[in-house]
C-alpha positions as a LaTeX table, in Angstrom:
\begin{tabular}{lrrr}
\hline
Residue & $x$ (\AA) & $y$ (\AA) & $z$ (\AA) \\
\hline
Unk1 & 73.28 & 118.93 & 79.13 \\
Unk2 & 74.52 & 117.59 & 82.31 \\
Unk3 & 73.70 & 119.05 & 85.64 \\
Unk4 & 76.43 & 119.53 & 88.63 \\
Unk5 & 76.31 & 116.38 & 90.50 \\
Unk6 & 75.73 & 117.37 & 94.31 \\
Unk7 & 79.33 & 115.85 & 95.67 \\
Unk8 & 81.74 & 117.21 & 92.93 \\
Unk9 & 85.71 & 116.11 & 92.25 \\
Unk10 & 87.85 & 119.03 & 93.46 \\
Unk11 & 90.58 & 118.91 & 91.64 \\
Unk12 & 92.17 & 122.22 & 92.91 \\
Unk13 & 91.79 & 120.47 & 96.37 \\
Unk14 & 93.51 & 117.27 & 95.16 \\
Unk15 & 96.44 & 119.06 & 93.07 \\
Unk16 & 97.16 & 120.93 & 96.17 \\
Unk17 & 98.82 & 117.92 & 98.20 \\
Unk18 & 102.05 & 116.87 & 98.39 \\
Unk19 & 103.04 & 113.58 & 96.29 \\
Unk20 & 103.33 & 110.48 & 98.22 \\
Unk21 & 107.23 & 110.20 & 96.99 \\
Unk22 & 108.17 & 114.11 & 98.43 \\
Unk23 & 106.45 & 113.65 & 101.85 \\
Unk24 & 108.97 & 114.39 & 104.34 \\
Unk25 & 106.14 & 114.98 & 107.44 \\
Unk26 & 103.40 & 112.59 & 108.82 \\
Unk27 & 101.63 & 116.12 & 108.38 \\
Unk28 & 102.43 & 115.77 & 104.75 \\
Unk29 & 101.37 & 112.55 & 104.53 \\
Unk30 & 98.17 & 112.89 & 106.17 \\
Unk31 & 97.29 & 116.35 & 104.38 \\
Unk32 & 97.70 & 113.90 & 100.86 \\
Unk33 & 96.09 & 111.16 & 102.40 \\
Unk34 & 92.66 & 113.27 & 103.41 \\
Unk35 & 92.99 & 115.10 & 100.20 \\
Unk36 & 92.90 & 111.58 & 98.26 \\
Unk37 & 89.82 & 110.55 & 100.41 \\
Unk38 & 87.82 & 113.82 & 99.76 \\
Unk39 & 88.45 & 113.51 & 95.83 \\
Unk40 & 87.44 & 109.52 & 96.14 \\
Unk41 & 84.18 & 110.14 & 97.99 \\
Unk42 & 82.83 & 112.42 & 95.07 \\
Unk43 & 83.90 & 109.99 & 92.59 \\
Unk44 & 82.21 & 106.77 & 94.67 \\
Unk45 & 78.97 & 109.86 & 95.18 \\
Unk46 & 78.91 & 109.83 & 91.37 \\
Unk47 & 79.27 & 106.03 & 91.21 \\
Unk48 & 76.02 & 105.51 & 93.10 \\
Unk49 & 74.28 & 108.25 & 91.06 \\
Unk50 & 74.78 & 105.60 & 88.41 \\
Unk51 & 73.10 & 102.40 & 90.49 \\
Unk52 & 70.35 & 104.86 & 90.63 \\
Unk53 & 70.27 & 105.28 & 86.87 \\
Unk54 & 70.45 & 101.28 & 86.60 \\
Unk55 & 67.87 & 100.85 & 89.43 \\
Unk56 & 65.46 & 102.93 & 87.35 \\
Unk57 & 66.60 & 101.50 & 83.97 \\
Unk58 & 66.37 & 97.99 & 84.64 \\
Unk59 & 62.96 & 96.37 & 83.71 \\
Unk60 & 63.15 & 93.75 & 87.31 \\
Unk61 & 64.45 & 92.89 & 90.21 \\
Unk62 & 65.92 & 89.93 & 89.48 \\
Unk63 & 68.55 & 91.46 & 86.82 \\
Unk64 & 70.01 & 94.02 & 89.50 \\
Unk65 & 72.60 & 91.54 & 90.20 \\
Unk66 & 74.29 & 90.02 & 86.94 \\
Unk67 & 77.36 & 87.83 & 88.03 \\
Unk68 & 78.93 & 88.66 & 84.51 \\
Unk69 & 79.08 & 91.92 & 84.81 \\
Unk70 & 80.44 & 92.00 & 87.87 \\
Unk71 & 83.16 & 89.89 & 86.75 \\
Unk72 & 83.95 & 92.31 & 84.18 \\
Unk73 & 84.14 & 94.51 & 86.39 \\
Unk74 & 86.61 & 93.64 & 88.46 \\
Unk75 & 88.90 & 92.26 & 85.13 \\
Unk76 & 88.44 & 96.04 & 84.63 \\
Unk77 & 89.99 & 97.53 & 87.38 \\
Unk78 & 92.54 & 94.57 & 87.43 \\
Unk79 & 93.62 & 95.62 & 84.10 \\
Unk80 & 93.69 & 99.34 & 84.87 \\
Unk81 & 95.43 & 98.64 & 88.52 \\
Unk82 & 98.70 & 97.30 & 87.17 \\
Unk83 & 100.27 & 99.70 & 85.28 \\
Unk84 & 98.54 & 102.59 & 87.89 \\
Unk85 & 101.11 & 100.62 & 90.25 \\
Unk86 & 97.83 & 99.36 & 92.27 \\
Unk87 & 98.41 & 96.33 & 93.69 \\
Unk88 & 95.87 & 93.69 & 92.75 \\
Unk89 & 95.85 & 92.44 & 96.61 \\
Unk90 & 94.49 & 96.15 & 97.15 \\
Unk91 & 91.98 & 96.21 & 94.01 \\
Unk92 & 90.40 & 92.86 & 93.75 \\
Unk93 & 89.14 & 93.08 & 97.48 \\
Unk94 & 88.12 & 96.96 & 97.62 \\
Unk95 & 86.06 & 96.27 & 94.40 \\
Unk96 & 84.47 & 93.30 & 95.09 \\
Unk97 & 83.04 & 94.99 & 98.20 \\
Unk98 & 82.14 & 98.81 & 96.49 \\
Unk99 & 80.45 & 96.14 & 93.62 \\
Unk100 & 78.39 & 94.38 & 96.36 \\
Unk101 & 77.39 & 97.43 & 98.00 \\
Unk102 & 76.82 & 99.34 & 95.27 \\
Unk103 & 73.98 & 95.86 & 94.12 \\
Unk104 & 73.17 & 96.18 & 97.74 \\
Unk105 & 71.83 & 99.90 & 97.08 \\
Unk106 & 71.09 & 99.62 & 93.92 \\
Unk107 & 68.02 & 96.97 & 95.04 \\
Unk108 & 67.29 & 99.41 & 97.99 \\
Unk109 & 66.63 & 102.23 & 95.27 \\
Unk110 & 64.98 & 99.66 & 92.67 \\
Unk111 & 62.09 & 98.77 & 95.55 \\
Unk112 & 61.76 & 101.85 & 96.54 \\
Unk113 & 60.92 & 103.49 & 92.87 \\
Unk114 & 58.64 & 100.30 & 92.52 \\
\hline
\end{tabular}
């Protein structure tokens, strides 16, 4: 059984804007554009909820960071960027810095549970 995570995905909310390609206002544009960030903040919420699972799971410190896995990572979203029409100039960068803040936090939670 899964509880309801505190930030939840509003999909109602996101359905509601305008597609990028229709826009014909800055209004428009700006209505999507807010909609997109309120939908990606509950998804990056969840995201951490999961360095707090690993910051409990892992057995010590020094296998927070794992330079493999991030690497997979970011293959990952590579991968699933192209055909989403995300350009990898966009991807590599904004993942490689969610990935380091995410280890960031993810040793903050792991010392303070220890």
């Amino acid at each position: 059984m899964t509880s309801k995570s505190p930030a939840h995905f509003d999909l109602d909310d996101l359905n509601a804007r305008t597609a990028p390609e229709a826009c014909e206002t800055m209004a428009e544009v700006r209505d999507g554009v807010d909609r997109m960030d309120r939908a990606l903040v509950a998804l990056i919420a969840e995201r951490s909820r999961y360095m707090q699972a690993a910051a409990r799971i892992k057995p010590s410190r020094d296998v927070v960071r794992d330079e493999e896995r991030i690497e997979d990572v970011v293959t990952k979203v590579l991968k699933a960027a192209e055909p989403a029409g995300l350009p990898a100039e966009i991807a590599e960068p904004v993942w490689r810095e969610l990935v380091e803040q995410s280890i960031a936090y993810e040793f903050k939670v792991w010392d303070k549970t220890r």
